[in-house]
N, C-alpha and C positions, 0 to 999 in steps of 0.2 A: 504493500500500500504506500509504497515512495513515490513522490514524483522528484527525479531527477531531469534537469533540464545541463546540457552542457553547449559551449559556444566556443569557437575556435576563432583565432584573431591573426592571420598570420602578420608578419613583419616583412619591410623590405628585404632585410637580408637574409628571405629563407627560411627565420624561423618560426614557429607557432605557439602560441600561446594557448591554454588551455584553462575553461574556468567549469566548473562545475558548481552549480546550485540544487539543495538536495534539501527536502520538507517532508515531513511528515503527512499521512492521509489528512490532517487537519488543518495542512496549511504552513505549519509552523517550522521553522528553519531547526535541522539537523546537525548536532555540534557535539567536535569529539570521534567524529568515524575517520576511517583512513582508504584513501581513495587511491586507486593505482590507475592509471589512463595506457591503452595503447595504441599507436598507429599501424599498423600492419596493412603491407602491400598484398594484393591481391595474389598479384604475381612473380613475386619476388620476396618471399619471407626475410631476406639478409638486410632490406631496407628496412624491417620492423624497429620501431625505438618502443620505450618506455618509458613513460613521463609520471615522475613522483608528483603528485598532488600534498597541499600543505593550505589548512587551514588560515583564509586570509582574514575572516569576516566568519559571524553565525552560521553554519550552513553553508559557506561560499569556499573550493578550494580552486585552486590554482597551480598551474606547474606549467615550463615549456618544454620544448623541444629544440633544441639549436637548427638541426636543418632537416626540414619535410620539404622533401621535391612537392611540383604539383602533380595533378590528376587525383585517381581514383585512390580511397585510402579506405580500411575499416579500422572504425573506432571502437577500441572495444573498454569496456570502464568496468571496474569491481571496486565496490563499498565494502570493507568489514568493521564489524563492530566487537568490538570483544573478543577479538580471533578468530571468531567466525563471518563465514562470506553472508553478505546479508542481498545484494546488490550486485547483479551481473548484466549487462550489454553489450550487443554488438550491431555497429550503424554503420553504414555503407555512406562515408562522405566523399564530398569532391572539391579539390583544395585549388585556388587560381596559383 
C-alpha cells in the first residue's frame, strides 16, 4: 500500500540524478527506509550502475549516477525496512 513516485533529472555532463518520494497508503511521507535504485541496460547488463539512495527530506531520497548514456534504461528500485524488502520495481525509462 506505498505509493512511490521516483523522477530522474539528468545533467549536462551525463549524469542522472535520482529522487524518490515514498508515503504511506494515507498519504503520509515514509522516513527511515533505505532505498537502493538501478539503471540497467536492456541490452547490455555491463552498463548496469547502482545508485545508493540517502535520505534528503521526510520521505524524499536521493542519489546519482555519474554517467547514464541515453536511450532505453530499466529502473529498477527496492525499499527495505528493517532488513527486510518491503518495496520492489521495475520501469522501463527512456533517458535524452
Amino acid at each position: 500500500n506505498w505509493k512511490v513516485d521516483a523522477h530522474i533529472q539528468r545533467g549536462p555532463d551525463g549524469g542522472a540524478t535520482l529522487e524518490v518520494e515514498a508515503h504511506d497508503k494515507g498519504g503520509l511521507p515514509m522516513s527511515g527506509l533505505n532505498f537502493l535504485g538501478r539503471f540497467e541496460r536492456p541490452a547490455d547488463r555491463r552498463a548496469d550502475q547502482a545508485v545508493a539512495l540517502a535520505e534528503v527530506a521526510s520521505g524524499v531520497y536521493r542519489g546519482s549516477a555519474p554517467l547514464i548514456g541515453p536511450g532505453q534504461w530499466d529502473l529498477v528500485l527496492e525499499g527495505d525496512a528493517a532488513g527486510q524488502r518491503m518495496f520492489l520495481s521495475r520501469n522501463r525509462v527512456l533517458l535524452d
